[in-house]
Backbone as numpy.savetxt, mean C-alpha at the origin, in Angstrom:
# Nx Ny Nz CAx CAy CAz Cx Cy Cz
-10.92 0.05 1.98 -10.10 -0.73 1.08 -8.76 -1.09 1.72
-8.36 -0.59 2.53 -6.87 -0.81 2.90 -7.10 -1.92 4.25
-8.48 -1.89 4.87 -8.54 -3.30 5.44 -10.20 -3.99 4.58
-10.58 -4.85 4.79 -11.67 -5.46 3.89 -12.93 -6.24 4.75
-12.66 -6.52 6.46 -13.15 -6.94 6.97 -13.67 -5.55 8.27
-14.12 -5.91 9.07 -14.82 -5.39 10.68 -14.01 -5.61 10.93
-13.52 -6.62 11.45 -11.89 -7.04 12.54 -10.64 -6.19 11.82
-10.80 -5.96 10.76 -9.40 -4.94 9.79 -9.54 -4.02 10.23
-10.71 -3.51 10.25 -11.15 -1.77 10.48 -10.88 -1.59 11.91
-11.29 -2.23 12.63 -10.81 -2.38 14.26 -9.38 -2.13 14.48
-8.80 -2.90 13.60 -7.16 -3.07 13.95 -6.57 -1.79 13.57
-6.88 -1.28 12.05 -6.96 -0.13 11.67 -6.83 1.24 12.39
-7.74 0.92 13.15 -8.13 1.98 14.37 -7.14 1.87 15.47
-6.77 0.88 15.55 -5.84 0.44 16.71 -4.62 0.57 16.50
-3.54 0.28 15.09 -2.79 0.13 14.54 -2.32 1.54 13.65
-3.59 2.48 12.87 -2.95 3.53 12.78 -1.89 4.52 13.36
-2.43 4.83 14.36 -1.72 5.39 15.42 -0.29 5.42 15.75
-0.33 3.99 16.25 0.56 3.17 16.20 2.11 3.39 15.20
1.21 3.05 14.02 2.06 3.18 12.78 2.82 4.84 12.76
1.82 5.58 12.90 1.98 7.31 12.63 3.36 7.56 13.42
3.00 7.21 14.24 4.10 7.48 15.86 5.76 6.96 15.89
5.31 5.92 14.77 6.68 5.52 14.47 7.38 5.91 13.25
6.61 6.66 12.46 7.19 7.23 11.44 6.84 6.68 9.98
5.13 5.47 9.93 5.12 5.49 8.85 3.36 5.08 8.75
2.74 4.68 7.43 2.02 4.97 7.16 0.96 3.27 6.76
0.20 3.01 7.29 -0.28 1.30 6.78 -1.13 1.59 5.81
-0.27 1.45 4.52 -0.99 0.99 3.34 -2.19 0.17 3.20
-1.83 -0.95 4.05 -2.85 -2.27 3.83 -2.53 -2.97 4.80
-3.92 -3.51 5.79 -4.01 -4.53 6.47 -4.92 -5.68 6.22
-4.57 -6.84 6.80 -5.40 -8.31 5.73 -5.31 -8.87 7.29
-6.37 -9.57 7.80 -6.21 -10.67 8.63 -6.71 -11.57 7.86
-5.50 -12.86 7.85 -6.07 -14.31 6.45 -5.61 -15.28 7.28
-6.65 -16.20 6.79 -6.34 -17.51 7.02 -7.78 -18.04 8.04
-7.65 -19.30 8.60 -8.79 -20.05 8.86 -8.23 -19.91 10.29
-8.72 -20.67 10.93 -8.72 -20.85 12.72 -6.92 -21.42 13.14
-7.22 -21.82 11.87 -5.90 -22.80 12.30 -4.35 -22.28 12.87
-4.18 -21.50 11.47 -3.13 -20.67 11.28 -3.61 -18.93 10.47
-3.55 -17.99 11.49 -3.94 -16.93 11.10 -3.13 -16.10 11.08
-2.95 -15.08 10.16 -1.74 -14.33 9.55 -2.57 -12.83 9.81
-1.66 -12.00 10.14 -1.89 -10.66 9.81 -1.19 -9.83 9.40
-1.42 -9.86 8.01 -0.52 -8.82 7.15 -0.78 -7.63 7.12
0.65 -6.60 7.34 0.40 -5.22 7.55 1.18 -5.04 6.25
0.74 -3.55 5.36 1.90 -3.53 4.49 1.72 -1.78 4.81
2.97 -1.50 5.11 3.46 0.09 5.39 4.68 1.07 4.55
4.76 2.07 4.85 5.52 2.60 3.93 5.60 4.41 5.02
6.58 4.75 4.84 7.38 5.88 4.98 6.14 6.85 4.24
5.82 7.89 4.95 4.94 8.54 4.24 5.73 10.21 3.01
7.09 9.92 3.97 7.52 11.54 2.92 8.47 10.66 1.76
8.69 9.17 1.40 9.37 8.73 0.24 8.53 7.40 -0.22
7.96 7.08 0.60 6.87 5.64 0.29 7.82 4.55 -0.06
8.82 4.88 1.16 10.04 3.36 1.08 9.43 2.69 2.18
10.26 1.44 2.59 10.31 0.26 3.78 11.33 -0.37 3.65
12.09 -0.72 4.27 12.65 -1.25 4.24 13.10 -2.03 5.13
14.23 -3.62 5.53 14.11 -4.41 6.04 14.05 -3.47 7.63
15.00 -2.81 7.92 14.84 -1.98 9.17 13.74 -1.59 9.86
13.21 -0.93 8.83 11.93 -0.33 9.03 10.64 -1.18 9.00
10.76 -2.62 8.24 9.65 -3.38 8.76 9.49 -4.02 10.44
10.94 -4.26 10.66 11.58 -4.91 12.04 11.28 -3.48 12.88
11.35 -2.08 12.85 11.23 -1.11 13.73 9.21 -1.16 14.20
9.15 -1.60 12.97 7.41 -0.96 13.02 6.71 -2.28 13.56
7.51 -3.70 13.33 6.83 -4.73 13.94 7.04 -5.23 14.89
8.28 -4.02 15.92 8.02 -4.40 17.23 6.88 -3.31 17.78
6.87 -2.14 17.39 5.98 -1.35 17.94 4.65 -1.92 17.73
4.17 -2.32 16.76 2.64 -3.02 16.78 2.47 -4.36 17.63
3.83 -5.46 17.70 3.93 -5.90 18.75 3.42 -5.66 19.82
4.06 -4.62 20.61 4.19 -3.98 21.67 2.35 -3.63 22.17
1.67 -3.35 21.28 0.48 -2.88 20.98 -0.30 -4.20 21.30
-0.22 -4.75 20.39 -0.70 -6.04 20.37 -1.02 -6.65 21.13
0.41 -6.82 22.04 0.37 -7.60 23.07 -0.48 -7.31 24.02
-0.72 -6.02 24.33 -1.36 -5.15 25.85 -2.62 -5.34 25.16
-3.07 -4.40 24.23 -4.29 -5.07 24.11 -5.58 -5.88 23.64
-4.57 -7.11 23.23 -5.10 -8.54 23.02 -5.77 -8.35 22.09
-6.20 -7.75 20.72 -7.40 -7.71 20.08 -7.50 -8.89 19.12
-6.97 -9.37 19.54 -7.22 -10.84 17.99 -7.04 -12.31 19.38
-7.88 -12.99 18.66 -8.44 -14.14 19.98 -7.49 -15.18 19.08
-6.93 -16.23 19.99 -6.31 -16.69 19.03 -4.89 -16.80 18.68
-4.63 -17.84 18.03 -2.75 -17.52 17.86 -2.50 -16.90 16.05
-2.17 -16.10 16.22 -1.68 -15.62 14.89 -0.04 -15.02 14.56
0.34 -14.81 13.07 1.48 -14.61 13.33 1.59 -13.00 12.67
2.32 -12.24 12.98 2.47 -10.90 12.40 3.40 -10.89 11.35
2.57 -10.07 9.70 4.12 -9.85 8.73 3.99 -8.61 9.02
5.18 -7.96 8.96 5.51 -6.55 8.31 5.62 -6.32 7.00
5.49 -5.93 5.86 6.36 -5.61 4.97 5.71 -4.67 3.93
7.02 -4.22 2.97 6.69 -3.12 2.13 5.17 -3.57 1.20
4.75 -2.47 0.65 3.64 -2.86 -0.34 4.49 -3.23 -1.67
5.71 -2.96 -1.79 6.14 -4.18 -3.34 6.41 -2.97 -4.28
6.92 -3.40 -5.58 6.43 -2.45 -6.68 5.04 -2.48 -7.58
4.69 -3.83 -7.45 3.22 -4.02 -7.66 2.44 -4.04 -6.81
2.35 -2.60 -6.29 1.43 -2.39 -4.85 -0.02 -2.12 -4.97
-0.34 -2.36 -3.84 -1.95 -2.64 -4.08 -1.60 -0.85 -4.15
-3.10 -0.39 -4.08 -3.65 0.92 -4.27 -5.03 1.30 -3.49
-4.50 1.60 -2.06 -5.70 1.67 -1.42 -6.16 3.12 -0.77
-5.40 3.62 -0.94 -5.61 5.58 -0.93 -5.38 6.05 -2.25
-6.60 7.14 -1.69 -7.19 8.33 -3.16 -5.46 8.50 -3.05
-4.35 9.05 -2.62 -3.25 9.30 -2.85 -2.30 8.93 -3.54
-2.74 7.61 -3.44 -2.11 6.27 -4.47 -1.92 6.18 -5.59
-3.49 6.84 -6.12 -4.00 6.87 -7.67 -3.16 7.97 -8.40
-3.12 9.41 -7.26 -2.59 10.17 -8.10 -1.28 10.00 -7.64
-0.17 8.94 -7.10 0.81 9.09 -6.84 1.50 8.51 -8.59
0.92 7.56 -8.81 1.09 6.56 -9.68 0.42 6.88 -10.95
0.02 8.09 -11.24 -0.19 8.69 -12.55 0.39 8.22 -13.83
-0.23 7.61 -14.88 0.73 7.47 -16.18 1.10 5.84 -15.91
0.74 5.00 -14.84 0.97 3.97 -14.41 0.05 2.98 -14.58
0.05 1.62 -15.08 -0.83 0.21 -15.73 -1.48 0.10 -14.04
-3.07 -0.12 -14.13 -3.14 -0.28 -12.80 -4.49 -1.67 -13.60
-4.56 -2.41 -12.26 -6.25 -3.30 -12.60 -7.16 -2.62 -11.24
-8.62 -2.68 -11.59 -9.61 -1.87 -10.54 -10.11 -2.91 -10.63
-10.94 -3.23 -9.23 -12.34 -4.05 -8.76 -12.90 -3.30 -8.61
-14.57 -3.52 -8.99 -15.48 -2.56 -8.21 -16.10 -3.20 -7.63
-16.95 -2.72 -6.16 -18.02 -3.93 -5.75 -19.34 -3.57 -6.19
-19.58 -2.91 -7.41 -21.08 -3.28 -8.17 -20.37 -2.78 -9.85
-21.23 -3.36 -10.03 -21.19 -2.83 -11.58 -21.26 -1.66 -12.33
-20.01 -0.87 -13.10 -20.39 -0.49 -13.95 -20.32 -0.80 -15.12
-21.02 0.10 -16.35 -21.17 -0.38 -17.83 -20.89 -2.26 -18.05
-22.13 -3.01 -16.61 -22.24 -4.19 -16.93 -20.22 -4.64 -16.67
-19.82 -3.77 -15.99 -18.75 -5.22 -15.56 -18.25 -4.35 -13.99
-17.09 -5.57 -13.42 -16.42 -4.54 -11.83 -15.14 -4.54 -12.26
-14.52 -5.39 -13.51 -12.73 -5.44 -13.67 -12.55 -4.21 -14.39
-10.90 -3.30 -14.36 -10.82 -2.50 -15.36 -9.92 -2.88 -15.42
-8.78 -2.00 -16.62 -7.55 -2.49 -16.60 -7.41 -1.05 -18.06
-5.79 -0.26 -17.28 -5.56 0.99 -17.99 -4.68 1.46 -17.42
-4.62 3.06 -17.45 -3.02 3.66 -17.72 -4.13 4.48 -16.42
-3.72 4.79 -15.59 -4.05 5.91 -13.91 -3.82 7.23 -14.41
-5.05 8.34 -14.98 -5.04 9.46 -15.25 -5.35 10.34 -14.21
-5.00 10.16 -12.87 -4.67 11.00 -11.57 -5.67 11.14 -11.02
-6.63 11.79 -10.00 -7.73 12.02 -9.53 -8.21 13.26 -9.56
-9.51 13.19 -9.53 -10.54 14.37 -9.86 -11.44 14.31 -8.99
-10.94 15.19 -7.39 -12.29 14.92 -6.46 -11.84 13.93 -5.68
-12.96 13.11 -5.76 -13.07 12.02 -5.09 -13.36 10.66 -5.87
-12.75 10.98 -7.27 -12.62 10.01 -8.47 -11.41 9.43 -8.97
-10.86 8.30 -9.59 -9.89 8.28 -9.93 -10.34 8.23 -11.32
-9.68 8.75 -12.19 -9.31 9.08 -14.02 -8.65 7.76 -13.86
-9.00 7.06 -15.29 -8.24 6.16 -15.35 -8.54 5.88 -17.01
-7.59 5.63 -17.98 -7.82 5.46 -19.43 -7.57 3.89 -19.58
-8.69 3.73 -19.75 -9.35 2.28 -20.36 -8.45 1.55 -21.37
-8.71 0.36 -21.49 -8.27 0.26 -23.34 -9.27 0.41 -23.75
-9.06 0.71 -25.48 -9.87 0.49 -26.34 -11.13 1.34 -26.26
-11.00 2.44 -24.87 -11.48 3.43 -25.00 -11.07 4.92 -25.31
-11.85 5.89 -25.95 -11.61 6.86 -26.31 -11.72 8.17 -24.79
-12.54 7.85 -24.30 -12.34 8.88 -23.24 -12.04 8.68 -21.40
-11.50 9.33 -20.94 -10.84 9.24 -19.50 -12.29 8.69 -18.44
-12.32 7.68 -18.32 -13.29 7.30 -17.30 -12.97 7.82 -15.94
-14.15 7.93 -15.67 -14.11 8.31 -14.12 -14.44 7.66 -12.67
-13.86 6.89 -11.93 -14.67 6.06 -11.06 -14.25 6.29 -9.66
-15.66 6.66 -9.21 -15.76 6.69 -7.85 -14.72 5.55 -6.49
-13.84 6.54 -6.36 -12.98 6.00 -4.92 -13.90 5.05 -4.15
-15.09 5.59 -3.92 -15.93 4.97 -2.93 -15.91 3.12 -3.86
-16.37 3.63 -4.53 -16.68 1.86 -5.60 -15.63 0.82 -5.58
-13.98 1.62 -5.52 -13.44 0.49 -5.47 -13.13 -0.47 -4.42
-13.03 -1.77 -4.53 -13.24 -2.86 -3.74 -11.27 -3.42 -3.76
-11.01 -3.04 -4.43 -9.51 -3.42 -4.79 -8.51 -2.98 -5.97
-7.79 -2.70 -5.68 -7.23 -1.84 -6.79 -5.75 -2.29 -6.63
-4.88 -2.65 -8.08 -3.03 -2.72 -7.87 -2.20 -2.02 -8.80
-0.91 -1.87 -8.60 -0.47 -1.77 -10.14 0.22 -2.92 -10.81
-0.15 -2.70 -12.36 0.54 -3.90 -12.92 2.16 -4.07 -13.36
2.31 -4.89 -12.66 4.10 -5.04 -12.97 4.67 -5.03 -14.39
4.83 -4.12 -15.03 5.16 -3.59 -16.42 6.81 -2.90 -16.53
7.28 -2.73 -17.43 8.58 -2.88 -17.90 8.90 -1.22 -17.26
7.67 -0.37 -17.72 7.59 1.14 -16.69 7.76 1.55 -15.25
6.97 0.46 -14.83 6.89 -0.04 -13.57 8.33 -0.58 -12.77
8.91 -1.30 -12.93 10.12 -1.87 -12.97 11.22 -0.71 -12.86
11.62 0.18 -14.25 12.58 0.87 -14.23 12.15 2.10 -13.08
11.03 2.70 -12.52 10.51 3.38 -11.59 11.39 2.69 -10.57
10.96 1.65 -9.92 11.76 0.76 -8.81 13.20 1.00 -9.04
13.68 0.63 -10.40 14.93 0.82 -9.96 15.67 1.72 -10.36
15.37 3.23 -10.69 15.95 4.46 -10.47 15.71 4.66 -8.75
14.26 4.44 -8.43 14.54 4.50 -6.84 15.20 4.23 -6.35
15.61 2.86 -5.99 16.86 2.42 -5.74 18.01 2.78 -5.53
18.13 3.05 -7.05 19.63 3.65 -7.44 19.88 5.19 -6.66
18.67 6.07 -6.45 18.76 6.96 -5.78 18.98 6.66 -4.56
18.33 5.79 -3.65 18.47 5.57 -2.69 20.21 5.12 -1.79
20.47 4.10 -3.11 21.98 3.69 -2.88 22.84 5.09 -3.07
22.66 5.49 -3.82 24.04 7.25 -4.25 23.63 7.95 -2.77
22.35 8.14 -2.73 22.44 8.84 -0.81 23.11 8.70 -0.05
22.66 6.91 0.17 23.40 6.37 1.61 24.95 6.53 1.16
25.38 6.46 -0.11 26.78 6.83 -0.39 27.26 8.23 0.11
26.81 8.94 -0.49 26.94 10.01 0.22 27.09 10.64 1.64
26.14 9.85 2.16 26.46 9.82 3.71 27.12 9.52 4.03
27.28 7.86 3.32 28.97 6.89 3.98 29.77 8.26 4.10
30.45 8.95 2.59 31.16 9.67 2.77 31.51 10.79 3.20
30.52 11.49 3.46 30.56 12.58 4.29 30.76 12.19 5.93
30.17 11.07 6.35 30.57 10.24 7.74 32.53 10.44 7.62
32.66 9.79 7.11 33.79 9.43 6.62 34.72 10.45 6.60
34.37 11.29 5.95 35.43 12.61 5.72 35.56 13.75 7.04
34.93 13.44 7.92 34.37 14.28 9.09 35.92 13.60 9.98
């Protein structure tokens, strides 16, 4: 799920590493687009706060650069993004599900259950190798196989939102803190 193609999973393989070494973690990789103009979107994140930021996309997209370049794996001219997975981030690790507990998410599956693949509910954490997830309009905690999903996000909700920006706000009082302790030294 976090790449969707053969050529993703390749890069994956190539690009993990990569990522680890520099200090963060690839959420999601996408190679899109037609012959013409081909894009390869990486989306990464800090694995001990699940930030990115502008620094840190520019740190991590010269190192895959760097990678890249030596060994050639994409035929072709393409262009590289870096960037964070968002606050409406996809959800492509079992880690994800239970990071985001209590959180509006939508599921794809790639086969059917109970006759459909869309869901749409509140992320009741994982069990195994399942994610819990409460339905609408249902009475009990469904269970669906990690393996099944084909795509998974969260939905940008008013919950969702104030999450982002207490982060934030934490994030800014830190670097304050530092300013000032820099400062007072």
């Amino acid at each position: 799920m976090r790449g969707k193609t053969a050529e993703d999973a390749r890069l994956l393989e190539l690009l993990d590493p990569v990522a680890e070494a520099a200090g963060y973690e690839i959420v999601r990789l996408r190679m899109m687009g037609g012959s013409a103009q081909r894009r390869l979107q990486v989306m990464a994140e800090r694995p001990e706060d699940g930030e990115m930021n502008v620094e840190d996309c520019a740190r991590l997209s010269r190192a895959i650069s760097e990678v890249l370049d030596a060994a050639d794996p994409i035929s072709g001219e393409y262009v590289l993004e870096v960037s964070s997975p968002g606050v409406d981030r996809p959800l492509t690790r079992l880690k994800d599900f239970a990071a985001y507990e209590g959180y509006e998410a939508r599921i794809e599956l790639d086969r059917l259950a109970e006759n459909r693949k869309r869901f749409r509910g509140v992320l009741a954490g994982v069990e195994g190798d399942q994610v819990a997830i409460d339905l609408e309009g249902e009475e009990e905690t469904a269970l669906v196989p990690f393996a099944w999903i084909a795509d998974a996000k969260l939905v940008l909700t008013d919950e969702l939102m104030k999450r982002g920006a207490a982060q934030r706000a934490e994030r800014l009082a830190a670097a304050d803190d530092t300013h000032s302790d820099q400062e007072g030294r």
